[in-house]
C-alpha positions, 0 to 999 in steps of 0.5 A: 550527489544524486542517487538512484536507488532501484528494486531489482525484483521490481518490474517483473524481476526487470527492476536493473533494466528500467533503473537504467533507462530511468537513469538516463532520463534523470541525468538530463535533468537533475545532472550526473546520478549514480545506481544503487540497489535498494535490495540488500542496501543498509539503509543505516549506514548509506543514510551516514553517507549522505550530505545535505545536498544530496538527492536521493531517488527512489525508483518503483511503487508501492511495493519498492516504497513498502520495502524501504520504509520497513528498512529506515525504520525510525532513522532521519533523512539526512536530504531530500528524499524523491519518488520517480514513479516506476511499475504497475501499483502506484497508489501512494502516487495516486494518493499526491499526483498534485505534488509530483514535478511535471518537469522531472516527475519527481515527487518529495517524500521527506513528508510522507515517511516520517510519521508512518502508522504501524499494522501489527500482524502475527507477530510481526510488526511492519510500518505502511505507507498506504493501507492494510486490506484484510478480507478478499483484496488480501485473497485477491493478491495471492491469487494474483502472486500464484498466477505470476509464479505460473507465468503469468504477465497479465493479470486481472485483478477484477477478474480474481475479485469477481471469482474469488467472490462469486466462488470460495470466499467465505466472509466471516464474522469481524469484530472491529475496535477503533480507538476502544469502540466495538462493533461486530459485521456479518459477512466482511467483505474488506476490513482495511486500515487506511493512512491514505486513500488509494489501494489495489491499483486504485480503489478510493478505499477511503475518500475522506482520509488525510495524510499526515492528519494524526488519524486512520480511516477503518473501512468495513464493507460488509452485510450483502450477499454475494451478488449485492457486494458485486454491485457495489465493488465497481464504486469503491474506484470512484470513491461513491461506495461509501454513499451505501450506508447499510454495506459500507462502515468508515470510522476514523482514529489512531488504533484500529484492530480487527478480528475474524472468524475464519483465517483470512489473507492480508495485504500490507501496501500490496505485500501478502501475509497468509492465514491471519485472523486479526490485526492492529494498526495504530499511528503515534 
């Protein structure tokens, strides 16, 4: 049996419509698949469900991918587990676009979600898929998230970046631990933990990072003005940022922490935490 599991709050709140449409193109390829909802799903006891040859398809991005993860926790795959590509943040998908099936579309994930590093925020502890933005890409998404309530459908992200930069953004002081080692940066701009190399719509955040390598990649850009810092945004897409060895620190290892001075917004695979001054991300 196949399975098409779907984020009805995905796609604008039009996740059911699209897992429809999804549904049929999957049917002439893959044979007959039945719907389920993933919001509301025990994952638990659907996975006791599930027989060795079963496919089970999740439909979405980042965020669809985040929530499920979160939901399996430590439990094993039964079966073979596929991504089928859907929405607007697809950053895992940039990350493994050569394993994707030009037939289907479909990407494994069995190898990609066991193993997952862990952020601990505020309490609170999440498991990642793709990185943890702390710093202005964390303001950025609830500028974006308060633009969506008010109606918004286009959003530019660039654009809030750029404002937010040019404008209220005060980057604080961080002090960064990884693997024990610390250092302190003035005026941080984006302190992420990366388990792979994409972010915020596909920003090359960390280049040389490898998933499944054991290891994390800390990435710290810091130390220019506002106007110098705007320069250099535009490479962090083409991965050449880090070519700027006085603004940009990339440190690899297991446990990553870091702290600033001023509260600061945080992105967790795209989902926002507010008001956090410090994090700790570590894989096993």
């Amino acid at each position: 049996m196949n399975y098409l599991l779907f984020n009805a709050f995905a796609d604008g709140g039009k996740g059911e419509e699209s897992a429809k449409e999804a549904l049929k193109i999957l049917q002439e390829k893959i044979g007959e698949t039945t719907l389920k909802a993933l919001v509301g799903l025990d994952v638990k006891s659907f996975l006791k469900e599930l027989k060795k040859d079963d496919k089970a398809i999740i439909l979405g991005g980042d965020g669809t991918l985040n929530h499920f993860i979160n939901e399996l926790g430590e439990e094993q795959l039964p079966c073979s587990f596929y991504l089928y590509p859907s929405g607007t943040g697809n950053d895992f998908l940039n990350d493994v676009k050569d394993k994707e099936d030009p037939e289907t579309h479909l990407v494994e994930l069995n190898g990609f979600i066991t193993n997952l590093p862990y952020v601990e925020v505020k309490g609170k502890t999440y498991r990642f898929i793709n990185g943890i933005g702390f710093g202005i890409d964390g303001e950025c998404c609830v500028e974006a998230e308060r633009k969506k309530k008010e109606g918004e459908t286009e959003i530019d992200y660039a654009k809030i970046t750029i404002g937010l930069l040019l404008g209220r953004f005060k980057a604080p002081l961080s002090t960064v631990k990884v693997d024990g080692e610390e250092l302190q940066f003035k005026k941080t701009y984006i302190a992420a933990a990366m388990n792979g190399r994409f972010y915020g719509g596909g920003m090359n955040v960390a280049p040389e990072q490898e998933r499944g390598s054991g290891l994390l990649s800390l990435a710290v850009i810091h130390g220019r003005g506002k106007i110098g810092t705007l320069m250099l945004f535009p490479k962090l897409f083409k991965g050449t940022h880090v070519k700027s060895k006085k603004a940009v620190y990339i440190k690899k290892g297991k446990e990553i922490e870091v702290t600033f001075s001023l509260p600061t917004a945080l992105q967790i695979d795209g989902e926002v935490v507010e008001g956090v001054t410090s994090y700790r991300a570590y894989i096993k």
